[in-house]
ROKE-15936 format. One record per residue (C-alpha): residue number from 1; residue in one letter; y, x, z. Coordinates in Angstrom, 1 decimal, padded with zeros to 4 digits, m for minus. Layout:
+-----+---+--------+--------+--------+
:   k : r :     c2 :     c1 :     c3 :
+-----+---+--------+--------+--------+
: NUM : A :      Y :      X :      Z :
...
+-----+---+--------+--------+--------+
END
This chain:
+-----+---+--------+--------+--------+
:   k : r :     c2 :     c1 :     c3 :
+-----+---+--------+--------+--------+
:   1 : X : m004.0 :  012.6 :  011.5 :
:   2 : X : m004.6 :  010.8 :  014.8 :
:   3 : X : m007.2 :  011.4 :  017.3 :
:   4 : X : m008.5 :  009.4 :  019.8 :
:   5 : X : m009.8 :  011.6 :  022.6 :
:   6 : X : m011.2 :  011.0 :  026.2 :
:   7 : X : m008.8 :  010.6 :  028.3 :
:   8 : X : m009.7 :  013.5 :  030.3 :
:   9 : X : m008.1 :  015.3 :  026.9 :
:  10 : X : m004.9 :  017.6 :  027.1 :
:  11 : X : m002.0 :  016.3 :  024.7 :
:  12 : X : m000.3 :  020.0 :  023.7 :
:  13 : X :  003.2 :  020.2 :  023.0 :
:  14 : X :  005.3 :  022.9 :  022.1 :
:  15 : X :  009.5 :  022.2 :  021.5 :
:  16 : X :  011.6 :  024.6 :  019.8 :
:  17 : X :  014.9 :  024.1 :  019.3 :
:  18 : X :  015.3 :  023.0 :  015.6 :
:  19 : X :  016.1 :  019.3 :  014.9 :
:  20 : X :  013.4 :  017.8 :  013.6 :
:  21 : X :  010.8 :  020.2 :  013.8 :
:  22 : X :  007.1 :  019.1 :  014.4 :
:  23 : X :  006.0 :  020.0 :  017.4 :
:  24 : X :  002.0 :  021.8 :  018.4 :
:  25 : X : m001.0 :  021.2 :  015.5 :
:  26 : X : m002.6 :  018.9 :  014.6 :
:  27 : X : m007.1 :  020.2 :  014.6 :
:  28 : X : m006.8 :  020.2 :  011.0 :
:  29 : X : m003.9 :  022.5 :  011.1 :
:  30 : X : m001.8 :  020.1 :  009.5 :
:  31 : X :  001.5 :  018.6 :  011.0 :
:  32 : X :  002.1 :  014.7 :  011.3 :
:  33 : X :  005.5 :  013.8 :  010.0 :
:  34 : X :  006.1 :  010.5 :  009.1 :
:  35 : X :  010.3 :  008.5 :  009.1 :
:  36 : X :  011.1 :  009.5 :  013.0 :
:  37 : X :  007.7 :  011.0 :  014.2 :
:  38 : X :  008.5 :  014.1 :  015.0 :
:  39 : X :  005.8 :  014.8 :  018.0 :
:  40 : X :  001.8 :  014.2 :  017.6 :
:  41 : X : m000.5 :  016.7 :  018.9 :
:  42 : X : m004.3 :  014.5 :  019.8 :
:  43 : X : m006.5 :  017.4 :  020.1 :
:  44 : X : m009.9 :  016.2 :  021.4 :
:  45 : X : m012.3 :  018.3 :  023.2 :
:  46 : X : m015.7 :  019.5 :  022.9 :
:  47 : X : m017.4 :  016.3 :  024.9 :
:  48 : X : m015.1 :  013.8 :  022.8 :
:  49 : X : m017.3 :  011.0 :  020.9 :
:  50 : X : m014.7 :  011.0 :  018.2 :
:  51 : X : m015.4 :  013.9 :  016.7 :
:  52 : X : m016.9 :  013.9 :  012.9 :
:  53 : X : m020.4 :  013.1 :  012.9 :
:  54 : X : m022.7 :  015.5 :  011.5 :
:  55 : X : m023.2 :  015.1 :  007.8 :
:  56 : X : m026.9 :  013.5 :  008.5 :
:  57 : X : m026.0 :  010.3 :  010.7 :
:  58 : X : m022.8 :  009.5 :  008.9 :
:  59 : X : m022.6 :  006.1 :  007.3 :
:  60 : X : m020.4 :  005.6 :  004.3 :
:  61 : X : m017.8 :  003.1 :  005.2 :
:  62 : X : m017.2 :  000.5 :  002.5 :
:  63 : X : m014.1 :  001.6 :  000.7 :
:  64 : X : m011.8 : m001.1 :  001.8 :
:  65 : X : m013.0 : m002.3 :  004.6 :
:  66 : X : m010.3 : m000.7 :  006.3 :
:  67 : X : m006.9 : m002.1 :  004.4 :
:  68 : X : m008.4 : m005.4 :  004.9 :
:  69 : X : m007.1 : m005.0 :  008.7 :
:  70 : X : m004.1 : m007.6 :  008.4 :
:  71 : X : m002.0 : m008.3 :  005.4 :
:  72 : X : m002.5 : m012.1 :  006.3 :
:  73 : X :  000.8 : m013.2 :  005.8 :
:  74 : X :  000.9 : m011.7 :  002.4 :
:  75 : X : m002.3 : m013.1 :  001.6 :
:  76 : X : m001.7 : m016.4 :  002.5 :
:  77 : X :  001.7 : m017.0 :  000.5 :
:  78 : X : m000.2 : m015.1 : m002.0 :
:  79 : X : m003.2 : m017.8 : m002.2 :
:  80 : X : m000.6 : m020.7 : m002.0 :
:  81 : X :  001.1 : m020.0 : m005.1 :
:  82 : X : m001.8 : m019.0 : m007.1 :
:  83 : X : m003.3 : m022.1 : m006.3 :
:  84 : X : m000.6 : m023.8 : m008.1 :
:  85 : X : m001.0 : m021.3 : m010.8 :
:  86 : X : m004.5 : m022.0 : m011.6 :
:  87 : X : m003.6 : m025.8 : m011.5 :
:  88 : X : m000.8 : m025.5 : m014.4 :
:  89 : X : m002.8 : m027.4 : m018.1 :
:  90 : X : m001.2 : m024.2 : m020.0 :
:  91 : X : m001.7 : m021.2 : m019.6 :
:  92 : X :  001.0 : m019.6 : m017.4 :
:  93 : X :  002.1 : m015.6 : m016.0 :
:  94 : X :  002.4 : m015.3 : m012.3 :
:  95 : X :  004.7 : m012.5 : m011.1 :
:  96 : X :  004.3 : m010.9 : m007.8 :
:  97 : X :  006.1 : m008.3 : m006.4 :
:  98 : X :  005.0 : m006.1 : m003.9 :
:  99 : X :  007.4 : m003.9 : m002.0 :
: 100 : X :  007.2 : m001.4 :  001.2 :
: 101 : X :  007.5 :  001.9 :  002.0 :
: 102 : X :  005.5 :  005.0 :  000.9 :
: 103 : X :  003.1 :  004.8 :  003.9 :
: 104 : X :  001.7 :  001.4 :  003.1 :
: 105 : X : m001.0 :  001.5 :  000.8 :
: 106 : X :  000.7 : m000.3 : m002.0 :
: 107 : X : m002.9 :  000.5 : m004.8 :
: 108 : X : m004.7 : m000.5 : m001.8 :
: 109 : X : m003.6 : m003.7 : m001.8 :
: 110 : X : m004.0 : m004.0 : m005.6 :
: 111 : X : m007.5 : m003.3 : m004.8 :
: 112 : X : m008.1 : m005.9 : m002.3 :
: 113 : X : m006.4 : m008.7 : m004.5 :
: 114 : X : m008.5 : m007.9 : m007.2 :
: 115 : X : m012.3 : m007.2 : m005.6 :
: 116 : X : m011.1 : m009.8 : m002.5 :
: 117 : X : m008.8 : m012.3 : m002.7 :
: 118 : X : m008.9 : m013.5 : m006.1 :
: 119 : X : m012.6 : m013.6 : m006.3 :
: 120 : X : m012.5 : m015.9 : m003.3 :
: 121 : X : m010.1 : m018.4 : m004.5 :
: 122 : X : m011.9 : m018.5 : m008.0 :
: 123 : X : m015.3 : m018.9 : m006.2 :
: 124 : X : m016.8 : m015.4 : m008.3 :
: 125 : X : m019.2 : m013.2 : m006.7 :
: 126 : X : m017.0 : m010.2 : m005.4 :
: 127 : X : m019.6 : m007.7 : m006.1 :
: 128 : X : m019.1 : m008.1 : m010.0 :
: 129 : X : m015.9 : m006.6 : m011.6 :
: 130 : X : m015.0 : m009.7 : m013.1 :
: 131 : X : m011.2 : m009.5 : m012.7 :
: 132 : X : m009.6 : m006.9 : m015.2 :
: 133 : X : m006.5 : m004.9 : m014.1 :
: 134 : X : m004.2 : m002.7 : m016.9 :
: 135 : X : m001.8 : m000.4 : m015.4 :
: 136 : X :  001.6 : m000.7 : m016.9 :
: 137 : X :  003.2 :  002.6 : m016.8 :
: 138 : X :  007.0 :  003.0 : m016.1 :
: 139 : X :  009.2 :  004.4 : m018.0 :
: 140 : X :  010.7 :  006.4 : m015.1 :
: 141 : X :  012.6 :  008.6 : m017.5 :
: 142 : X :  014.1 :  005.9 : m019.5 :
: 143 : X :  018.1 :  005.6 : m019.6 :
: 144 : X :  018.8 :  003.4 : m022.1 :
: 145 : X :  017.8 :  000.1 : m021.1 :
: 146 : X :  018.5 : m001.8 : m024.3 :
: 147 : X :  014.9 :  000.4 : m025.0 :
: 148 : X :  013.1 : m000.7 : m021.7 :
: 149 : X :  011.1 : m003.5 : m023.3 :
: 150 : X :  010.2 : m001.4 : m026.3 :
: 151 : X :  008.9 :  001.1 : m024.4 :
: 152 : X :  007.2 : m001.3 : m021.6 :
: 153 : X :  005.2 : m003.2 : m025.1 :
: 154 : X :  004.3 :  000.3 : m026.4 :
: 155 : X :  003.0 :  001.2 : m022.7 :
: 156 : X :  000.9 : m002.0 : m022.6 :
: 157 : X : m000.5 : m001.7 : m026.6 :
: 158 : X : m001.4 :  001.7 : m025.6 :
: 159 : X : m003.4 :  001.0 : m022.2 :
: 160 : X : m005.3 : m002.3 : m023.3 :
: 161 : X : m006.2 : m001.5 : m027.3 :
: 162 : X : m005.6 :  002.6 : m026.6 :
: 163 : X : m003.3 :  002.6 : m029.5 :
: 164 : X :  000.6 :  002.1 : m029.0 :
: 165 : X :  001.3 :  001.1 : m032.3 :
: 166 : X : m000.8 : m002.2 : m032.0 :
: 167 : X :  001.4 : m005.5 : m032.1 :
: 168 : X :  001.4 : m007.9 : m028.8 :
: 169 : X :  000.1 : m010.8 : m030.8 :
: 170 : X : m003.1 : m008.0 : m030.9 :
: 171 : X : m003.0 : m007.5 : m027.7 :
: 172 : X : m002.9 : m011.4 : m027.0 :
: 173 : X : m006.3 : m011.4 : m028.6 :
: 174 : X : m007.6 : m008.7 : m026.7 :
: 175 : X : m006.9 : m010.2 : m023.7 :
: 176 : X : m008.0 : m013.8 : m024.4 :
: 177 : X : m011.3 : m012.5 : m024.5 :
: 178 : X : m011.5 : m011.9 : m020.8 :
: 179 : X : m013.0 : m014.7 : m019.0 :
: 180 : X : m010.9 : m014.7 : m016.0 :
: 181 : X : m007.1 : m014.3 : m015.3 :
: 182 : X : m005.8 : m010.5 : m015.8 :
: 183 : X : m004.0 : m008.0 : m013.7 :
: 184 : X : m001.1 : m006.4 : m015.2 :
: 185 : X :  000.4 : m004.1 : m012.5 :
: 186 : X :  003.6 : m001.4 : m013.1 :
: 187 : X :  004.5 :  001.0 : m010.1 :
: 188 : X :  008.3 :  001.9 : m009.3 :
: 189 : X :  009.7 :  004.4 : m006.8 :
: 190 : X :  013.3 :  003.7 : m005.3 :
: 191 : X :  014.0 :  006.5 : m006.9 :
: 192 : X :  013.4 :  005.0 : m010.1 :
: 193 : X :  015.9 :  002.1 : m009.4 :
: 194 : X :  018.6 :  004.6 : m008.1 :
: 195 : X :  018.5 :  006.5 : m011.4 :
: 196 : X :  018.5 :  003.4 : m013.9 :
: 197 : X :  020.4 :  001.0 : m011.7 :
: 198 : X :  018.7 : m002.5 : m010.3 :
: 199 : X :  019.7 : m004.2 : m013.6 :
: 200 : X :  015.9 : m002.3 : m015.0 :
: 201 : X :  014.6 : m004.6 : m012.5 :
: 202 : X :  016.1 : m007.5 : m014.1 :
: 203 : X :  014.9 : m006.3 : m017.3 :
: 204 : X :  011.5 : m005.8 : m016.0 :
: 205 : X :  011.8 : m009.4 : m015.5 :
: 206 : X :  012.7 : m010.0 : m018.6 :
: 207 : X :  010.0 : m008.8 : m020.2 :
: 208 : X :  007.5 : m010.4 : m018.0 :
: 209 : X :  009.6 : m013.9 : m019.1 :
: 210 : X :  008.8 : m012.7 : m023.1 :
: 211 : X :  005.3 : m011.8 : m022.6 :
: 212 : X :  004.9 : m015.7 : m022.2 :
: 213 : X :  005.8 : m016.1 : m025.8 :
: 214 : X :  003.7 : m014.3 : m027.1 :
: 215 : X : m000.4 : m013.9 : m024.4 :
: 216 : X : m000.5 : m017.6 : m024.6 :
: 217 : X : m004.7 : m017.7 : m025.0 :
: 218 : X : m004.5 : m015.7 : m021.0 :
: 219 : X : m003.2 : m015.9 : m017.5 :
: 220 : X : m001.6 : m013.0 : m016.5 :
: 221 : X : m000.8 : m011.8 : m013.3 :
: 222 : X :  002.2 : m009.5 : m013.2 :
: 223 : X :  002.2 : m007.2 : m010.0 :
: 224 : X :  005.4 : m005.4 : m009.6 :
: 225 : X :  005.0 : m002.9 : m006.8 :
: 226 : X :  008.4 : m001.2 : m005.5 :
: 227 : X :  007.5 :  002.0 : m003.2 :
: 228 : X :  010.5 :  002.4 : m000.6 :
: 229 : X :  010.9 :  006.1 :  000.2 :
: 230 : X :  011.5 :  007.2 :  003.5 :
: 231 : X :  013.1 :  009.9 :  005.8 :
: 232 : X :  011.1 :  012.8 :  006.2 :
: 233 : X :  011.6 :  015.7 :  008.4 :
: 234 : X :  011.7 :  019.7 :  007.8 :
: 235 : X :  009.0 :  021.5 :  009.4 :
: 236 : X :  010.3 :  025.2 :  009.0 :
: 237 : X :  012.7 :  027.1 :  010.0 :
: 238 : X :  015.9 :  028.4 :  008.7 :
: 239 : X :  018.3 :  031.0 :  008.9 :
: 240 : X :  021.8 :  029.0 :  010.3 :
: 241 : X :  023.7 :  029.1 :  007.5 :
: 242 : X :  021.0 :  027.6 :  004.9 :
: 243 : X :  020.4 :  025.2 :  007.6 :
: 244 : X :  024.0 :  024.2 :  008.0 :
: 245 : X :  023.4 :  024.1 :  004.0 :
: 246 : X :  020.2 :  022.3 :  003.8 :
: 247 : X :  021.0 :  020.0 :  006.8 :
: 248 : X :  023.9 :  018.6 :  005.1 :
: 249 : X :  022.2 :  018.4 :  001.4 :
: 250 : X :  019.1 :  016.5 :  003.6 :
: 251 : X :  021.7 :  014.2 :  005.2 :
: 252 : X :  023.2 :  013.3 :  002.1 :
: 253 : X :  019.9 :  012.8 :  000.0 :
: 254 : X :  018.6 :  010.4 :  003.0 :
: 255 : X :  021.4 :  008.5 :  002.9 :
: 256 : X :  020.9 :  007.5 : m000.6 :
: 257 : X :  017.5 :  006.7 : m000.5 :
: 258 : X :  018.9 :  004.1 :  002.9 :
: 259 : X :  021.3 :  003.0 :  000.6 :
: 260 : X :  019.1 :  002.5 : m002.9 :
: 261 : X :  016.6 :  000.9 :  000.0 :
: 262 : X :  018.6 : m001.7 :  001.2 :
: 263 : X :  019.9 : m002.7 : m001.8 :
: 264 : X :  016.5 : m003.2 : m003.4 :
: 265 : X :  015.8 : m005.5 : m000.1 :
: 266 : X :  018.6 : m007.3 : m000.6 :
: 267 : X :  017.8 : m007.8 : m004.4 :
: 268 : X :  014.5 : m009.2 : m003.5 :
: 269 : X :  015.9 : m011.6 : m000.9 :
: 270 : X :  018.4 : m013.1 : m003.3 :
: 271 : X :  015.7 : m013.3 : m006.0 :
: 272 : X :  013.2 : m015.0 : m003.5 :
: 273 : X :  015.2 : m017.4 : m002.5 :
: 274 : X :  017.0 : m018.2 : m006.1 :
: 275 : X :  016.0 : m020.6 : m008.9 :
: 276 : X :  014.6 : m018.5 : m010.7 :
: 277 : X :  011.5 : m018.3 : m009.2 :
: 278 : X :  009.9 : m020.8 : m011.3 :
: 279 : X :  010.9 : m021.3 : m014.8 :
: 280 : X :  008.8 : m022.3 : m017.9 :
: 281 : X :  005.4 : m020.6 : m018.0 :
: 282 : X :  006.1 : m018.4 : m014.7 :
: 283 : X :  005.9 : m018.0 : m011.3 :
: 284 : X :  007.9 : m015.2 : m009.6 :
: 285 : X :  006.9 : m014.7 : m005.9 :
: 286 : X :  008.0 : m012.3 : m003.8 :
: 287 : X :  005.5 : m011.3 : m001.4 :
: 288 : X :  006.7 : m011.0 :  002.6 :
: 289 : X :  007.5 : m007.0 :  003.0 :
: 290 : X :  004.1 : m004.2 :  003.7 :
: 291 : X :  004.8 : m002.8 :  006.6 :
: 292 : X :  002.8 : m001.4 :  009.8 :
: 293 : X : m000.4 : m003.1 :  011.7 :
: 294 : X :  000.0 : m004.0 :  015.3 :
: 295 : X : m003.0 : m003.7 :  018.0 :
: 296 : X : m003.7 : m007.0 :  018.4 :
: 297 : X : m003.7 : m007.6 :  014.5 :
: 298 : X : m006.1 : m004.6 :  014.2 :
: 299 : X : m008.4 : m005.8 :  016.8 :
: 300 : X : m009.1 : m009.4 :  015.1 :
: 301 : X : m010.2 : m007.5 :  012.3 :
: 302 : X : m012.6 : m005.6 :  014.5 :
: 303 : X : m013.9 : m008.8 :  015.4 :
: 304 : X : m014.3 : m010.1 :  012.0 :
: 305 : X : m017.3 : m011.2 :  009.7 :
: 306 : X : m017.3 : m007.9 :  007.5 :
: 307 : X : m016.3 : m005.0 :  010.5 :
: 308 : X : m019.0 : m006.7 :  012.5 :
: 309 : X : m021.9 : m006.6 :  009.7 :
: 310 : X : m020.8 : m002.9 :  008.9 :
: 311 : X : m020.7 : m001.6 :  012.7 :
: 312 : X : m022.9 : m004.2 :  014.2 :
: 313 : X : m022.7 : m006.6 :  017.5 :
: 314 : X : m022.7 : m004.2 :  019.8 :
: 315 : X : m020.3 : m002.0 :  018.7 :
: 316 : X : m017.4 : m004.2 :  018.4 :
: 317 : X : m016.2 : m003.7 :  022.2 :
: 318 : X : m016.7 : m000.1 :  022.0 :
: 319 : X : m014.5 :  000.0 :  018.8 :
: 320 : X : m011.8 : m002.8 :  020.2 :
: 321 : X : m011.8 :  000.4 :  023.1 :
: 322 : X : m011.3 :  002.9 :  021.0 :
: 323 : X : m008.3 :  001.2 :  019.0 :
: 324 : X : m006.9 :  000.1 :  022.1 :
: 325 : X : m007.3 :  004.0 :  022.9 :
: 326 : X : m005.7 :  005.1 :  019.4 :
: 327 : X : m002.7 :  002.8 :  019.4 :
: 328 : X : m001.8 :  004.3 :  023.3 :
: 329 : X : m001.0 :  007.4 :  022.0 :
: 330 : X :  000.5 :  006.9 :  018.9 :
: 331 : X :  003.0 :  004.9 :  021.0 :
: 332 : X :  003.5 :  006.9 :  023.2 :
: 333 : X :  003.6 :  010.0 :  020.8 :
: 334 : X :  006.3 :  007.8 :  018.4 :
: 335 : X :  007.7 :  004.8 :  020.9 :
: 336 : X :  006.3 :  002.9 :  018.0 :
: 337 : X :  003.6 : m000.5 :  018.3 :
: 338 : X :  002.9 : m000.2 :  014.8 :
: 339 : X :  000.7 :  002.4 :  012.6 :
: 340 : X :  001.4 :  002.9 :  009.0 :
: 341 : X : m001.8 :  001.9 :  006.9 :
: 342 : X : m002.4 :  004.9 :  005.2 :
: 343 : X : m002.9 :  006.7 :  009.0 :
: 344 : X : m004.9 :  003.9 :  010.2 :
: 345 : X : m007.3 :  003.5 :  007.3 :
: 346 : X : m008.0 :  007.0 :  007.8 :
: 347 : X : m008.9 :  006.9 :  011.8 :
: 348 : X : m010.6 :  003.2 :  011.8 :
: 349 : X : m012.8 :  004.8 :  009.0 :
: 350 : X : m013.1 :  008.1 :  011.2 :
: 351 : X : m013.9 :  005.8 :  014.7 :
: 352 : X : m016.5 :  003.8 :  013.0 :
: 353 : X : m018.4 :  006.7 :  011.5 :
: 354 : X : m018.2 :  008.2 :  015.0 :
: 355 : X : m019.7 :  004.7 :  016.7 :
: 356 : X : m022.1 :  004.6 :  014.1 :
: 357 : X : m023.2 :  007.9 :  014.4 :
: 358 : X : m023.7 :  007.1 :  018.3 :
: 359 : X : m025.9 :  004.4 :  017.4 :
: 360 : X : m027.9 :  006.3 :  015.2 :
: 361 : X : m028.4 :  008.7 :  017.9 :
: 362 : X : m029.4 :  006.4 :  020.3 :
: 363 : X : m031.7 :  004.5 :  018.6 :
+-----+---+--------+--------+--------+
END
């Protein structure tokens, strides 16, 4: 959790001797620790006009109003290639994979796609649920590949006709009945790839290449989001011997994930820029990495269209202040210029329910 206080505010810090322990509390009682951030303690004071409104002047804040700060440049390569993929005469699969770490919001994003983006570039009201979305489970315990598509068409049967002993040429029919083009998403964790290897990735593909064959009377749209795990740090302490223990077991488990995370990137990179991007009846795109949101990206979407109709004109500087006064200290707390989005949803929800709540007060 991050606070942004007055700056008349004491920053509390207490250091023991322990690599990586967090150091003070956060007012929740709960300890930030996210890759190297290993210090955050924002504890505002009594007079601070961040702190939670009361319960009567709070405004809901539309859901995702906050993811929507940056993600242009996925967005953007995003809309150029479905534009091509509504323009195909057939009807074609688009596959898109998704990929950052564990801190980025990857459902979020899903989210925005489907009640944002898309409804713009097909000109739909995005107050109707128009676009459909299935969620592909993965077989995370799989481990014999040869079984992967099996198991991926028995996944599908079961989440679009309930039933997983339906045929695909079923579910074809199911989904032709759908008006607009549908959202298949599947979610994998590095850890996933490390147990079954990078070749379930290529398989993955495979079966996304099949599926052609056989939902011919629907678009799909094929998300593939990879969730890159990161280092964490241990918050309690140990006797020296288990930490000795524990240090080393930590050491050698991070390592792995760097490893499996790398080579995943590296994957990716050689499938972006390979031939097989486009072959008969598909579109693979692999969308530019999610990763953290700068100040200056953060405060363009203060200024735009929706943030403004939701907070109001006159609220915009105070809120560009406030974010200018939020980034400062996480910088300073992490010697980082970039927030993760699932801490800065959070507090650009929690600042504009404060402003709001100000408003409401003085009005």
């Amino acid at each position: 959790m991050i606070e942004a206080p007055e700056p008349s505010n004491q920053i509390q810090q207490e250091v023991g001797e322990n690599p990586g322990q967090t150091i003070g509390k956060l007012d929740n009682g709960q300890a930030l620790n996210f890759q190297n951030v290993q210090n955050v303690i924002l504890q505002p004071g009594s007079s601070s006009s961040y702190q939670t409104p009361p319960a009567q002047f709070q405004k809901e804040v539309p859901h995702l109003l906050p993811y929507l700060a940056n993600r242009r440049e996925q967005e953007a390569e995003l809309s150029e290639v479905f534009s091509k993929f509504l323009k195909q005469d057939l009807p074609s699969h688009l596959v898109c994979i998704i990929h950052g770490d564990e801190y980025q919001c990857h459902y979020n994003f899903l989210e925005r796609m489907r009640k944002v983006s898309l409804p713009k570039w097909l000109n739909l009201d995005p107050q109707e649920p128009i676009i459909y979305e299935y969620p592909l489970e993965w077989p995370s315990r799989a481990k014999n590949l040869h079984n992967l598509s099996n198991q991926l068409c028995k996944n599908l049967a079961d989440v679009v006709l309930k039933n997983s002993l339906y045929s695909l040429e079923e579910i074809n029919v199911a989904l032709s009945k759908h008006p607009y083009p549908v959202i298949i998403h599947t979610h994998l964790l590095t850890e996933d790839l490390h147990k079954q290897g990078l070749d379930s990735l290529n398989k993955l593909l495979e079966f996304c290449h099949d599926l052609h064959k056989i939902i011919t009377n629907q678009r799909l749209i094929i998300c593939i989001f990879i969730k890159y795990k990161i280092k964490r740090k241990k918050t309690h302490k140990k006797l020296w011997f288990k930490f000795l223990f524990n240090f080393s077991f930590d050491f050698l488990k991070q390592y792995r994930e760097q490893q499996i995370n790398r080579k995943v990137r590296h994957y990716l990179q050689n499938l972006s820029n390979s031939d097989r991007n486009y072959i008969q009846c598909q579109s693979i795109v692999v969308l530019p990495e999610l990763s953290g949101i700068n100040q200056g990206e953060v405060e363009n979407w203060v200024r735009c269209e929706d943030t403004k109709k939701f907070v109001g004109e006159a609220m915009i500087e105070p809120l560009i202040q406030k974010v200018g006064e939020m980034f400062g200290y996480w910088e300073e707390q992490t010697s980082s210029d970039t927030i993760p989005m699932s801490y800065l949803a959070k507090e650009l929800s929690k600042l504009m329910e404060s402003l709001i709540a100000v408003q409401t007060n003085s009005s």
